[in-house]
Biopython code that builds the backbone (N, CA, C, O; Angstrom):
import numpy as np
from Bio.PDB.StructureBuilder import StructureBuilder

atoms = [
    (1, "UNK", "N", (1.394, -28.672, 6.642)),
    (1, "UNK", "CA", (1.332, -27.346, 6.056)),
    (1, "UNK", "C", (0.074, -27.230, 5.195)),
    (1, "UNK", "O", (-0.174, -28.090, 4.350)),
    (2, "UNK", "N", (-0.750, -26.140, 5.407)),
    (2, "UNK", "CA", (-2.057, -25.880, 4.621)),
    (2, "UNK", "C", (-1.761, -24.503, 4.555)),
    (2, "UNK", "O", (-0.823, -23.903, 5.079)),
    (3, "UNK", "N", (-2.847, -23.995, 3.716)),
    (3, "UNK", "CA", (-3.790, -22.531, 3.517)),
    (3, "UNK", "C", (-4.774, -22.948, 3.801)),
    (3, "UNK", "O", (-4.927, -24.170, 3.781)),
    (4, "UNK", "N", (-5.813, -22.094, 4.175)),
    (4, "UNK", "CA", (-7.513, -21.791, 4.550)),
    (4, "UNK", "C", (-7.867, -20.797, 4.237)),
    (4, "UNK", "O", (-7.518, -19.752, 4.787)),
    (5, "UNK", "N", (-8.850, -20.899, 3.027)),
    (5, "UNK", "CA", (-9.180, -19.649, 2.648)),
    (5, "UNK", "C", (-10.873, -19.693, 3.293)),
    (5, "UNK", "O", (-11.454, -20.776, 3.359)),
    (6, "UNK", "N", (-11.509, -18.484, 3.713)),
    (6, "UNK", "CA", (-12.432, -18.340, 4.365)),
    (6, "UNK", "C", (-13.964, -17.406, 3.742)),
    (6, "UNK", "O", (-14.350, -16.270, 4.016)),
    (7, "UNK", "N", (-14.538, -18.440, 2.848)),
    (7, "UNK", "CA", (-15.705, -17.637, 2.054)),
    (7, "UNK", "C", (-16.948, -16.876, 2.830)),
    (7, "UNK", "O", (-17.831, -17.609, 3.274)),
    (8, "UNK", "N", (-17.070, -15.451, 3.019)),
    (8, "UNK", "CA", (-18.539, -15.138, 3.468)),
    (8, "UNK", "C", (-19.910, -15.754, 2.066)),
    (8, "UNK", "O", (-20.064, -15.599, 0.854)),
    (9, "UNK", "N", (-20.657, -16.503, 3.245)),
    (9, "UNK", "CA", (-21.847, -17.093, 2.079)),
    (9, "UNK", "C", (-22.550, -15.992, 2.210)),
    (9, "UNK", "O", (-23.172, -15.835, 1.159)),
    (10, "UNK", "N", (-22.812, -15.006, 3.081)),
    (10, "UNK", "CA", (-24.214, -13.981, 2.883)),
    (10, "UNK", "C", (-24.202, -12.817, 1.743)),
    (10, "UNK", "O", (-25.058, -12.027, 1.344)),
    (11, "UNK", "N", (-22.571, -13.122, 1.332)),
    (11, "UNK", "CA", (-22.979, -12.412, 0.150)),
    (11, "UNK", "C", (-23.670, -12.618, -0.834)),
    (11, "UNK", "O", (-23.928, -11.773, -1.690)),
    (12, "UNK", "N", (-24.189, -14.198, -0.821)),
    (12, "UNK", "CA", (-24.874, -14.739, -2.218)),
    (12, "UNK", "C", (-23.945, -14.260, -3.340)),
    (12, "UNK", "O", (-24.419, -13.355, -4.028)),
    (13, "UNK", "N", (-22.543, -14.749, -3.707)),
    (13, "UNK", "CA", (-22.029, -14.430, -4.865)),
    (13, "UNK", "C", (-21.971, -15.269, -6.014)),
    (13, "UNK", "O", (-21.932, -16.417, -5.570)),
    (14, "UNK", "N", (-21.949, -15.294, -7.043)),
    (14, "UNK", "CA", (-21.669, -16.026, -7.540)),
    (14, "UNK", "C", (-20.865, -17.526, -8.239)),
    (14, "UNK", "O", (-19.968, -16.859, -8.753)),
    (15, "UNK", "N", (-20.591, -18.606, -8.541)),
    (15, "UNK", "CA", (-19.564, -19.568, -8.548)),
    (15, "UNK", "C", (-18.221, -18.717, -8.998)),
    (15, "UNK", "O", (-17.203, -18.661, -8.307)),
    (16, "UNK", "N", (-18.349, -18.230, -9.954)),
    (16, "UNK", "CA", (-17.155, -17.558, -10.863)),
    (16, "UNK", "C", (-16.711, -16.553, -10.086)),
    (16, "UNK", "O", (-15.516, -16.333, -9.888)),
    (17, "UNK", "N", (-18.204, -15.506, -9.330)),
    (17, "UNK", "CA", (-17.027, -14.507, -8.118)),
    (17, "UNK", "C", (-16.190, -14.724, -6.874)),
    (17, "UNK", "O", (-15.442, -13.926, -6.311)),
    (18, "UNK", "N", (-16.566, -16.348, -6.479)),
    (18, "UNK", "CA", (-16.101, -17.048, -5.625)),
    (18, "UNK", "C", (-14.906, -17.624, -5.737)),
    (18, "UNK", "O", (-14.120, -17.642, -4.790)),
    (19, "UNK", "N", (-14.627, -18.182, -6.960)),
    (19, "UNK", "CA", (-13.814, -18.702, -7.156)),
    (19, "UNK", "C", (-12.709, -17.175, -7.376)),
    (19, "UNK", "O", (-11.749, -17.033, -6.618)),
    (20, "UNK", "N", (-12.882, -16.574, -8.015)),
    (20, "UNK", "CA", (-11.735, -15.246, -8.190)),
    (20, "UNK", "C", (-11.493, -14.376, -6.752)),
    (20, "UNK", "O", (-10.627, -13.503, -6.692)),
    (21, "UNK", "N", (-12.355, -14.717, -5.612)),
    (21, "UNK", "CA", (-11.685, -14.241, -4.292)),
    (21, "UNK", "C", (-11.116, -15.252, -3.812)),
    (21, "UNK", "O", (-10.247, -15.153, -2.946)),
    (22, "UNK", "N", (-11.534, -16.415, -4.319)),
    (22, "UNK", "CA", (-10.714, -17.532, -3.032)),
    (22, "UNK", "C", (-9.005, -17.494, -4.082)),
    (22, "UNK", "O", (-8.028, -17.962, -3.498)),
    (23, "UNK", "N", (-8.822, -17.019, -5.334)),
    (23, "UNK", "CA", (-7.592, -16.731, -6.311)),
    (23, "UNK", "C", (-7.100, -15.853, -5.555)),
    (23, "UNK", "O", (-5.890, -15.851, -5.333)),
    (24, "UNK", "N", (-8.235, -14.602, -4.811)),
    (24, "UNK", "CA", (-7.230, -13.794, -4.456)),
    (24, "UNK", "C", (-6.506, -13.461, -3.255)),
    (24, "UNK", "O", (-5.573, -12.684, -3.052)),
    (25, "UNK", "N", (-7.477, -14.610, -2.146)),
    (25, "UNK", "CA", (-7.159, -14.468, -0.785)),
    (25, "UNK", "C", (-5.526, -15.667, -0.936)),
    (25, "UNK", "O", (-4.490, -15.436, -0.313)),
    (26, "UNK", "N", (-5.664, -16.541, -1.631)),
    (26, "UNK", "CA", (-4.703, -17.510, -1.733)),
    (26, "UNK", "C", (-3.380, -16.431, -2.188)),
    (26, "UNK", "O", (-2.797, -16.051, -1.172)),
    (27, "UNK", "N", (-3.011, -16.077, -2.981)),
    (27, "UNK", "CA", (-1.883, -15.996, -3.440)),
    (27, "UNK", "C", (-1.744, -14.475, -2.629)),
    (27, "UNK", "O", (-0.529, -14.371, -2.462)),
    (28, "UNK", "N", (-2.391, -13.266, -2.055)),
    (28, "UNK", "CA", (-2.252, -12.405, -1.391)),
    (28, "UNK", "C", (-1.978, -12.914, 0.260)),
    (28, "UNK", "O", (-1.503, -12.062, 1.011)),
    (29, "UNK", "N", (-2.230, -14.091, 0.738)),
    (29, "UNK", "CA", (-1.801, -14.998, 1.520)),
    (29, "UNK", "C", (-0.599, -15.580, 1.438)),
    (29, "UNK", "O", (0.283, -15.068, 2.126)),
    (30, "UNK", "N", (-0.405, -16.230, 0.982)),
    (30, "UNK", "CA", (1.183, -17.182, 0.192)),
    (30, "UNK", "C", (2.028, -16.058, 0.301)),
    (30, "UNK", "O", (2.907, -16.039, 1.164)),
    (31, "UNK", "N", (1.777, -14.674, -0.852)),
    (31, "UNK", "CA", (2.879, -13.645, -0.360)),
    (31, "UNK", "C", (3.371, -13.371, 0.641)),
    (31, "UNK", "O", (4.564, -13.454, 0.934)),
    (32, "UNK", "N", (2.008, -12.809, 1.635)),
    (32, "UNK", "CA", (2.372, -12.595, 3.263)),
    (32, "UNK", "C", (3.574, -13.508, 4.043)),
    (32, "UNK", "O", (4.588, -13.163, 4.650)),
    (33, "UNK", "N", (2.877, -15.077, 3.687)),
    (33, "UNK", "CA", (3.373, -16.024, 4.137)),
    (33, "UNK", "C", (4.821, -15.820, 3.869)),
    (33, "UNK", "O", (5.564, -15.641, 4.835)),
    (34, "UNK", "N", (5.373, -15.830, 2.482)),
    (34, "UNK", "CA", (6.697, -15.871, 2.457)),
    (34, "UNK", "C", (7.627, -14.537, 2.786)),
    (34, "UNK", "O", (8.827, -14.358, 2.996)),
    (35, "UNK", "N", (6.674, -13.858, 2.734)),
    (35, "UNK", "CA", (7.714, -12.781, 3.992)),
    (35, "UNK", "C", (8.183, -12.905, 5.279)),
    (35, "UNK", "O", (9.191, -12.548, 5.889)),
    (36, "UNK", "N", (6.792, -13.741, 5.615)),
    (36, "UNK", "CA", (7.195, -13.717, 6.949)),
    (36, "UNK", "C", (7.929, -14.770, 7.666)),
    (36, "UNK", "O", (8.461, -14.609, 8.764)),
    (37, "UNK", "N", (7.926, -15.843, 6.990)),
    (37, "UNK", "CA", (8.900, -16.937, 6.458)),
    (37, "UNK", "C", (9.245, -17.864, 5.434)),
    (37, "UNK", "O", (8.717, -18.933, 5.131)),
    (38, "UNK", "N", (10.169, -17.299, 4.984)),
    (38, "UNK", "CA", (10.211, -18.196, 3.396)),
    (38, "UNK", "C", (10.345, -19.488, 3.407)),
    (38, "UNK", "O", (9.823, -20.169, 2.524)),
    (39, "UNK", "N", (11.213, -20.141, 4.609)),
    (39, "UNK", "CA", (11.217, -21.523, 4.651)),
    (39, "UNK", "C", (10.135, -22.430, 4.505)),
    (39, "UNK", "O", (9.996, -23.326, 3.672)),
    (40, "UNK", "N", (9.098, -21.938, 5.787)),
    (40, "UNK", "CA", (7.998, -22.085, 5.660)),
    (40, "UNK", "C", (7.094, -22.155, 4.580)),
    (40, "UNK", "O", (6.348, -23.131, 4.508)),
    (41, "UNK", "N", (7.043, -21.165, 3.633)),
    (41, "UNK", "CA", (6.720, -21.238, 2.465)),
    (41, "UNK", "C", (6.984, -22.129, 1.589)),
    (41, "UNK", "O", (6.033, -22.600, 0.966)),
    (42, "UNK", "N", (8.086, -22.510, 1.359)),
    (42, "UNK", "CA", (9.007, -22.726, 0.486)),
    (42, "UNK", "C", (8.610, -24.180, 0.862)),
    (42, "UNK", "O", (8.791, -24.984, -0.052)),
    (43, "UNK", "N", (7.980, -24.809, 2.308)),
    (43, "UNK", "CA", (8.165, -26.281, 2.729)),
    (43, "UNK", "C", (6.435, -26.537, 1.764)),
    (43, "UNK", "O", (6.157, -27.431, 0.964)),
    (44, "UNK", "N", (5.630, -25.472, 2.214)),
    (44, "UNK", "CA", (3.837, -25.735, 1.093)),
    (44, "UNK", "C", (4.555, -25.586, -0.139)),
    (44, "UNK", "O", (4.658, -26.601, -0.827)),
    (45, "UNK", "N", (4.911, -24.853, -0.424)),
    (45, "UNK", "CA", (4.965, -24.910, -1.750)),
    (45, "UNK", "C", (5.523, -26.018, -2.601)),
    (45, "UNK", "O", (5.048, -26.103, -3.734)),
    (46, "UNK", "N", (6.468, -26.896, -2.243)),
    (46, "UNK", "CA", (6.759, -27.768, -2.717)),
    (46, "UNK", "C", (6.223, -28.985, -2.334)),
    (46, "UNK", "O", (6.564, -30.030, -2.888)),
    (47, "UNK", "N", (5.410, -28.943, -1.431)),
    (47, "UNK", "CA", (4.417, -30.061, -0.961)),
    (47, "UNK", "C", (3.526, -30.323, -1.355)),
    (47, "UNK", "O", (2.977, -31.370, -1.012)),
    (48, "UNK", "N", (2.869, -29.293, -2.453)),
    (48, "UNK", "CA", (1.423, -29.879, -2.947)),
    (48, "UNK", "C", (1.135, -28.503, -3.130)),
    (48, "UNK", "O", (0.651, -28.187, -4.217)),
    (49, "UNK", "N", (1.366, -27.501, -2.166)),
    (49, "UNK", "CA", (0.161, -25.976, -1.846)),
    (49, "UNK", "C", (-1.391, -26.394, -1.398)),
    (49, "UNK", "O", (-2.442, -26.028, -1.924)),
    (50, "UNK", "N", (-1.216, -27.174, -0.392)),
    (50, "UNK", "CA", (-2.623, -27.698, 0.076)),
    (50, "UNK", "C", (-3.325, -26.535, 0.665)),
    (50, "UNK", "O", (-2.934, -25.804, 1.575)),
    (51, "UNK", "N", (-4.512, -26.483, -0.059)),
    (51, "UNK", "CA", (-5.393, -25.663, 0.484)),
    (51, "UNK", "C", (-6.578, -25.965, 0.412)),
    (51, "UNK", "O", (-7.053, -26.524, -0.578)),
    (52, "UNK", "N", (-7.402, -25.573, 1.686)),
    (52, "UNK", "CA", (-8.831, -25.866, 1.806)),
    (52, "UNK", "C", (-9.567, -24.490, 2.137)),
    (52, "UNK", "O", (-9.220, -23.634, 2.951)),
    (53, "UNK", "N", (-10.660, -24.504, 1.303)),
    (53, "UNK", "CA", (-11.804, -23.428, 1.256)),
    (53, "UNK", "C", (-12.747, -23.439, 2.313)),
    (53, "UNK", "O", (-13.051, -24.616, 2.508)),
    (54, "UNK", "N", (-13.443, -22.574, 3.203)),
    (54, "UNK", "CA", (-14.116, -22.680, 4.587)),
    (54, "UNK", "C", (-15.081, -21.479, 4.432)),
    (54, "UNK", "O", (-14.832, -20.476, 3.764)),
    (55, "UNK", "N", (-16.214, -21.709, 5.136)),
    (55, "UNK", "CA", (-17.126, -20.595, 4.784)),
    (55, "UNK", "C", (-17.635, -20.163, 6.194)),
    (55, "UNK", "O", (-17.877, -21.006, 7.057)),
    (56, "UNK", "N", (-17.753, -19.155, 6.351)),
    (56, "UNK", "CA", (-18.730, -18.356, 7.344)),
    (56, "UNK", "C", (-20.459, -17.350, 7.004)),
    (56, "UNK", "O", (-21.125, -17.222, 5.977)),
    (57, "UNK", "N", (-20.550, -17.094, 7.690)),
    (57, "UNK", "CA", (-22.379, -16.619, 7.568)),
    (57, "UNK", "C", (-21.739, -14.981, 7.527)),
    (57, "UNK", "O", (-22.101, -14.395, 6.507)),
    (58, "UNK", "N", (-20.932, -14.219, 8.371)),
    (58, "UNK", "CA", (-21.504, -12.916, 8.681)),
    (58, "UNK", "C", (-19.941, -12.608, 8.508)),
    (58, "UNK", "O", (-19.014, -13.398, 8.685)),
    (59, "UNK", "N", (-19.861, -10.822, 7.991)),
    (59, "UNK", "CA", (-18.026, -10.070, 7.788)),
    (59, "UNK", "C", (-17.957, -10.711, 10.122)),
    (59, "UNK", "O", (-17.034, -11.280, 10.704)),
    (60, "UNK", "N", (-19.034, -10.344, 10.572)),
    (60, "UNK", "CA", (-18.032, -10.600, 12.340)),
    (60, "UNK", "C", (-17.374, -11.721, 12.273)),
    (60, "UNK", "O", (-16.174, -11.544, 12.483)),
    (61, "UNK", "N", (-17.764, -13.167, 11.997)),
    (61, "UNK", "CA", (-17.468, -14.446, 11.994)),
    (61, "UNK", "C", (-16.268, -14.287, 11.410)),
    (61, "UNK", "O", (-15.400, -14.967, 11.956)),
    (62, "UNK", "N", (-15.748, -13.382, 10.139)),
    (62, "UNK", "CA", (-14.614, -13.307, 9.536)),
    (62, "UNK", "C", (-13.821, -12.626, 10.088)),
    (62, "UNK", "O", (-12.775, -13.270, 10.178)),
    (63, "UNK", "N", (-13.730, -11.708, 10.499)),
    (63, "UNK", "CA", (-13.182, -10.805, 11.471)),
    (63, "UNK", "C", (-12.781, -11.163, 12.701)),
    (63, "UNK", "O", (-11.799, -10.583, 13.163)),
    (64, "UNK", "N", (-13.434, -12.163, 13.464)),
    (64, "UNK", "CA", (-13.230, -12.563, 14.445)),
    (64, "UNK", "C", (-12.003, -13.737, 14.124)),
    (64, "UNK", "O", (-11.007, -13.677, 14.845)),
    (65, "UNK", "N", (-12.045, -14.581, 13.277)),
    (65, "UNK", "CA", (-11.288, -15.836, 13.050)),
    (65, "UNK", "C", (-9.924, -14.924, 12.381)),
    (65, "UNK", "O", (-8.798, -15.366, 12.608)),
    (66, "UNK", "N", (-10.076, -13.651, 11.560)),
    (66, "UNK", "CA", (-8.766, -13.257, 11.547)),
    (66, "UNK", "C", (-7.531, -12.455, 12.617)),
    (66, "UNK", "O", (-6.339, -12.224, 12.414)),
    (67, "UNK", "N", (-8.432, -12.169, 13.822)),
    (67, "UNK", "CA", (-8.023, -11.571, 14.892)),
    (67, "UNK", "C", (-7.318, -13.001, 15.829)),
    (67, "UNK", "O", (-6.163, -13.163, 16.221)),
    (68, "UNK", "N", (-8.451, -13.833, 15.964)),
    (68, "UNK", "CA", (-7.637, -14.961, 16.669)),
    (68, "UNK", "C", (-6.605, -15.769, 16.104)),
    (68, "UNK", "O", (-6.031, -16.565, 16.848)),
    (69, "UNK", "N", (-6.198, -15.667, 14.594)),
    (69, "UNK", "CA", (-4.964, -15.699, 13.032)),
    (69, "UNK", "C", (-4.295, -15.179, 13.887)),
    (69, "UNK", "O", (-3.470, -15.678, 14.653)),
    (70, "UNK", "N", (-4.768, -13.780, 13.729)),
    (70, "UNK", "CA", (-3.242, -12.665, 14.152)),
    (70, "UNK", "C", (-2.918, -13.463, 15.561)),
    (70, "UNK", "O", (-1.783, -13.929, 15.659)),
    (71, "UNK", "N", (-3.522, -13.589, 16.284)),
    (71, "UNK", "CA", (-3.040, -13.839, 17.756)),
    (71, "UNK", "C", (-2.001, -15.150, 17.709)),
    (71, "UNK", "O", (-1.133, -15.314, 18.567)),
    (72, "UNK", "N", (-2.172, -15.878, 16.807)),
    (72, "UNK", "CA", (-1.214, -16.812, 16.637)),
    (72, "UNK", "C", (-0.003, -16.465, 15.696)),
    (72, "UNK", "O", (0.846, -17.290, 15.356)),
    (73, "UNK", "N", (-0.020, -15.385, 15.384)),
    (73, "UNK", "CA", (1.023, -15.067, 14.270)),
    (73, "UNK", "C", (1.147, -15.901, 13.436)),
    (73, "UNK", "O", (2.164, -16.556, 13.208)),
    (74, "UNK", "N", (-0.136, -15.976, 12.760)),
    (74, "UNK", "CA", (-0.190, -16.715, 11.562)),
    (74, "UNK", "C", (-0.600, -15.350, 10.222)),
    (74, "UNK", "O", (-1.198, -14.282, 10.349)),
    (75, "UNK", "N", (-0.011, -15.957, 9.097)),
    (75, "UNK", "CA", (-0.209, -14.723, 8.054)),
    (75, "UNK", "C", (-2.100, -14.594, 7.460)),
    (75, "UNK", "O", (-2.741, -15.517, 6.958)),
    (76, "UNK", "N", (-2.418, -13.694, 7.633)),
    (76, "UNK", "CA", (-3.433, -13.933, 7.244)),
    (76, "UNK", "C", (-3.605, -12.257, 6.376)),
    (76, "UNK", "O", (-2.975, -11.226, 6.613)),
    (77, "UNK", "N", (-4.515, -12.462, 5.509)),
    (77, "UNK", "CA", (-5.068, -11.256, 4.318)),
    (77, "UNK", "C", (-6.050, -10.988, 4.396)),
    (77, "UNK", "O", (-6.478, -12.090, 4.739)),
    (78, "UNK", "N", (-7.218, -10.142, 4.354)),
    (78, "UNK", "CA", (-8.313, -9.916, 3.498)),
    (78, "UNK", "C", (-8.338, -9.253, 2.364)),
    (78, "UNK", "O", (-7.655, -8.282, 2.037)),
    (79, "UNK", "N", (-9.532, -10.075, 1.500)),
    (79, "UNK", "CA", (-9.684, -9.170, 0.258)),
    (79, "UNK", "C", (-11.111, -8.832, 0.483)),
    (79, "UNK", "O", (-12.045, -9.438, 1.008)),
    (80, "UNK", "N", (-10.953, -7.406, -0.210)),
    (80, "UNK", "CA", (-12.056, -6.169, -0.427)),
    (80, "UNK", "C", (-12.213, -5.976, -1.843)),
    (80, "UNK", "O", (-11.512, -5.236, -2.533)),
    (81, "UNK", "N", (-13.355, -6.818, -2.309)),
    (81, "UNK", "CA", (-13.689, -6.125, -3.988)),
    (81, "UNK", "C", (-13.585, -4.971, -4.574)),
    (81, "UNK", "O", (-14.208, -4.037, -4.069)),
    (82, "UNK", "N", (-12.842, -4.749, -5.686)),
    (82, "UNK", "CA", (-12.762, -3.625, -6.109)),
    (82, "UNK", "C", (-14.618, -2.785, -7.086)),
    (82, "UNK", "O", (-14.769, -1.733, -7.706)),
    (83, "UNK", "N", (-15.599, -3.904, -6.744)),
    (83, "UNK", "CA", (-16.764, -3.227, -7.027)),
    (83, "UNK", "C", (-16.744, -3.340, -8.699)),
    (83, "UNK", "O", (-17.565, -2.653, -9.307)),
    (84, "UNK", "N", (-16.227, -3.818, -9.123)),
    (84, "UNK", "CA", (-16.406, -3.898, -10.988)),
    (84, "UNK", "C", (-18.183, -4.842, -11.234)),
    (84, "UNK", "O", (-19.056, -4.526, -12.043)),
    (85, "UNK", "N", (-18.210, -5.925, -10.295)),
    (85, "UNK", "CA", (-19.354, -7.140, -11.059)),
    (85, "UNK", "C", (-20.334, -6.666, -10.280)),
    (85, "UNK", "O", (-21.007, -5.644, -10.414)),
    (86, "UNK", "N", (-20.366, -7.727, -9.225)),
    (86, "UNK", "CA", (-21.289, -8.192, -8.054)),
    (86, "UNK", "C", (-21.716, -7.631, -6.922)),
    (86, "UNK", "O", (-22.894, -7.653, -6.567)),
    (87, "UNK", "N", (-20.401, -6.874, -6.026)),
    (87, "UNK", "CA", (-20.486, -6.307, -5.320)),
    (87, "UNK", "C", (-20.063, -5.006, -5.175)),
    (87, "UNK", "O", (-19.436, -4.531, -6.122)),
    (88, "UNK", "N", (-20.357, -3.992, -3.742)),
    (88, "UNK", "CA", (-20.112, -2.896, -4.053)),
    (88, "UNK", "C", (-18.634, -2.681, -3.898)),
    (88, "UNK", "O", (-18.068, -3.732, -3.596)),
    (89, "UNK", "N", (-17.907, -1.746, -3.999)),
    (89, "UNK", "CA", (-16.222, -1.416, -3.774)),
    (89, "UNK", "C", (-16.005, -1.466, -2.182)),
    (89, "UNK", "O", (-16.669, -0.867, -1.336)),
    (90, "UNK", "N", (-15.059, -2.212, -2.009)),
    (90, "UNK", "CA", (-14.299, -2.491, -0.259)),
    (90, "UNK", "C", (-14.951, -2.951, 0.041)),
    (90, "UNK", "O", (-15.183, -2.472, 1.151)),
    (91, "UNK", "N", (-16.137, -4.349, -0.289)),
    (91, "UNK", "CA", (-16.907, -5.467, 0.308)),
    (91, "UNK", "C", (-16.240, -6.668, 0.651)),
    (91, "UNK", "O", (-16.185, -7.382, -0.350)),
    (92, "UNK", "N", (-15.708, -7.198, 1.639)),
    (92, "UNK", "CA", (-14.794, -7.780, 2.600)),
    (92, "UNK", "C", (-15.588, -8.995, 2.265)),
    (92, "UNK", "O", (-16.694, -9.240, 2.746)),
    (93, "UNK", "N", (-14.740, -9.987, 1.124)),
    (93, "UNK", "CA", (-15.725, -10.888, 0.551)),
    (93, "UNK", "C", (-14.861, -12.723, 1.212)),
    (93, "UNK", "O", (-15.486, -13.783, 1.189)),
    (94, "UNK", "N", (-13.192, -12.564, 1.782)),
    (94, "UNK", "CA", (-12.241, -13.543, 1.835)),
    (94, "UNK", "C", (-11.144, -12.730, 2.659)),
    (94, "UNK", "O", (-10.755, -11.566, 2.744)),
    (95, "UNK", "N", (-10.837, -14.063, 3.259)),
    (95, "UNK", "CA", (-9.989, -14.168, 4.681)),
    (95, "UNK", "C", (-8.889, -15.364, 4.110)),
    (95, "UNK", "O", (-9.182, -16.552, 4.252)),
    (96, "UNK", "N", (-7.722, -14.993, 3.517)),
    (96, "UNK", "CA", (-6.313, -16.234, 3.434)),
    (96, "UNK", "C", (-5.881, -16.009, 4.850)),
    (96, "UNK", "O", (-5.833, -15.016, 5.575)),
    (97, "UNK", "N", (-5.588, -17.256, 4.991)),
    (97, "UNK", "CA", (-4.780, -17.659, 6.515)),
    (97, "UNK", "C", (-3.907, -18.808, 5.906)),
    (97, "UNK", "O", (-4.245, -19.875, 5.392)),
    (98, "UNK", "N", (-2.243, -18.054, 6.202)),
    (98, "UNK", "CA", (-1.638, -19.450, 6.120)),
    (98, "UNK", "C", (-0.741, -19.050, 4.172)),
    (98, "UNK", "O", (-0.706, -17.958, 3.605)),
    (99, "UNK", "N", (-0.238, -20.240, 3.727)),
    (99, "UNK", "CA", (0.290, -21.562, 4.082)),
    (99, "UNK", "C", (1.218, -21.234, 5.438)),
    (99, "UNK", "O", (1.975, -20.263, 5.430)),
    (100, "UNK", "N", (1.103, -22.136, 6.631)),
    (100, "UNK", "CA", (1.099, -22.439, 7.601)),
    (100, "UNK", "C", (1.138, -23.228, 8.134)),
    (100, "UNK", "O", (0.423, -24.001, 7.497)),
    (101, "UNK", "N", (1.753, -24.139, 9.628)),
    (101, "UNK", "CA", (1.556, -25.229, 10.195)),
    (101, "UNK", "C", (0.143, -25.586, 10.128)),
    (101, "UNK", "O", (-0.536, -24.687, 10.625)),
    (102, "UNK", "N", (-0.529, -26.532, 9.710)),
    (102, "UNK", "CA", (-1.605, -27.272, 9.800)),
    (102, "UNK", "C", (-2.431, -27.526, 11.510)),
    (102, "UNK", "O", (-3.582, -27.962, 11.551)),
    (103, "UNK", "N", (-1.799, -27.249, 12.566)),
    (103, "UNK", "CA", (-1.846, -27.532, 13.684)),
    (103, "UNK", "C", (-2.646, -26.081, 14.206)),
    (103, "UNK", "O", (-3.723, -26.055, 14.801)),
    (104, "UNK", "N", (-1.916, -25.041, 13.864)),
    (104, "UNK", "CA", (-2.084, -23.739, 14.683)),
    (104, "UNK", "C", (-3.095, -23.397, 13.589)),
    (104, "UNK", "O", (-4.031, -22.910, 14.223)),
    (105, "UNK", "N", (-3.368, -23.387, 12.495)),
    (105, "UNK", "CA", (-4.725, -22.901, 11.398)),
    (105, "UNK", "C", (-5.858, -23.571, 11.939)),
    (105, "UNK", "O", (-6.913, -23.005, 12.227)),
    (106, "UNK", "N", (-5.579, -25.026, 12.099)),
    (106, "UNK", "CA", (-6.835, -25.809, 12.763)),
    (106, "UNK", "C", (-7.817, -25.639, 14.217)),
    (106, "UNK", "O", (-8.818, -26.191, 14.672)),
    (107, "UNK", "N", (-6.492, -24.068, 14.805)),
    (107, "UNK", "CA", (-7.158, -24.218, 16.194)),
    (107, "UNK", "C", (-7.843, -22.692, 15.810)),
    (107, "UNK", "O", (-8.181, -22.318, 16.932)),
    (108, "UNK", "N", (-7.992, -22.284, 15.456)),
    (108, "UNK", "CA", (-9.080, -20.939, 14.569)),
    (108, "UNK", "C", (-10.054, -21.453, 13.653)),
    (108, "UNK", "O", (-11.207, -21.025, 13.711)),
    (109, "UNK", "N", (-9.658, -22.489, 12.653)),
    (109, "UNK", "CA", (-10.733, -22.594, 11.525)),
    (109, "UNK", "C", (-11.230, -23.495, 11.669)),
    (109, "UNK", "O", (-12.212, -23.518, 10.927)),
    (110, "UNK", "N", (-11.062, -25.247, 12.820)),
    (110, "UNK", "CA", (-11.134, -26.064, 13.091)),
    (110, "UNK", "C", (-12.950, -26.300, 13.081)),
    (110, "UNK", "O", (-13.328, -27.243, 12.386)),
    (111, "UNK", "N", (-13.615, -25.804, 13.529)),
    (111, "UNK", "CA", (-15.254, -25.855, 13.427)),
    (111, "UNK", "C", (-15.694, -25.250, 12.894)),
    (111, "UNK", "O", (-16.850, -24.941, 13.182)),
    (112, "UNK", "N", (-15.019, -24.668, 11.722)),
    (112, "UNK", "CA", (-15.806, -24.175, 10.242)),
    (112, "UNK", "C", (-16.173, -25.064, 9.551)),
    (112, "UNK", "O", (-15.899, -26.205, 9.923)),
    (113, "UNK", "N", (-16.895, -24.877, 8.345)),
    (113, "UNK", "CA", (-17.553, -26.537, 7.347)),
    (113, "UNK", "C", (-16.543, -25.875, 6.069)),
    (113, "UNK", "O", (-15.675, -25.037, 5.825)),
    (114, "UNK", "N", (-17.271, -26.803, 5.569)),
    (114, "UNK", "CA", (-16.350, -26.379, 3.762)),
    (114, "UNK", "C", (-17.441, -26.054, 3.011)),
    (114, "UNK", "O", (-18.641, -26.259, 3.191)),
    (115, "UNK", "N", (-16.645, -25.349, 1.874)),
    (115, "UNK", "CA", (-18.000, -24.099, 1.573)),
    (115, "UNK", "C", (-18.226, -25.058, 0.237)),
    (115, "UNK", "O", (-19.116, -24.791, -0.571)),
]
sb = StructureBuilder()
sb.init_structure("model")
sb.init_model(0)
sb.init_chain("A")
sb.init_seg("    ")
for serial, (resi, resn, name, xyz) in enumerate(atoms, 1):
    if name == "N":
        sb.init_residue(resn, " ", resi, " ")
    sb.init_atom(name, np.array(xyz, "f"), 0.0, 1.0, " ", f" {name:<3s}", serial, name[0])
structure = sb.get_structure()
């Protein structure tokens, strides 16, 4: 059981704005997750909440890896900045996928690097 949260680098954001989307793709993820099965949830969550951070170049690269998510019916989120700091408002900055089988996340995010 993992999460994968999925950083665009071309935004050039900052450490501190990075870290508060990968806060927000995680736990707007985890929610999804436990709707859509709590057991499931309920098995990361008491396991650790392992999660690993993954980065892409371009919003397609993100878009694309959350479409082939959905195709596995895996939970996945995006977050869109609300435009307060760095970026402008509805800038599609993180992709949560998961907590999830570790098996079916790996066959979407599997040849991403770590950001």
């Amino acid at each position: 059981m993992k999460q994968v949260i999925i950083v665009r680098k071309d935004l050039k954001m900052g450490v501190g704005k990075i870290a508060a989307q990968v806060a927000h793709a995680s736990l707007l993820a985890a929610e999804k997750s436990k709707k859509m099965n709590k057991e499931l949830f309920i098995e990361w969550f008491n396991g650790g909440q392992a999660k690993i951070v993954l980065k892409v170049n371009t919003l397609e690269e993100l878009l694309n890896i959350k479409e082939k998510a959905e195709g596995l019916k895996l939970p996945t989120e995006i977050v869109q900045d609300k435009g307060l700091t760095q970026l402008e408002e509805g800038t599609i900055t993180c992709l949560g996928i998961g907590p999830a089988d570790e098996e079916l996340i790996d066959k979407v995010t599997g040849n991403l690097k770590l950001l």
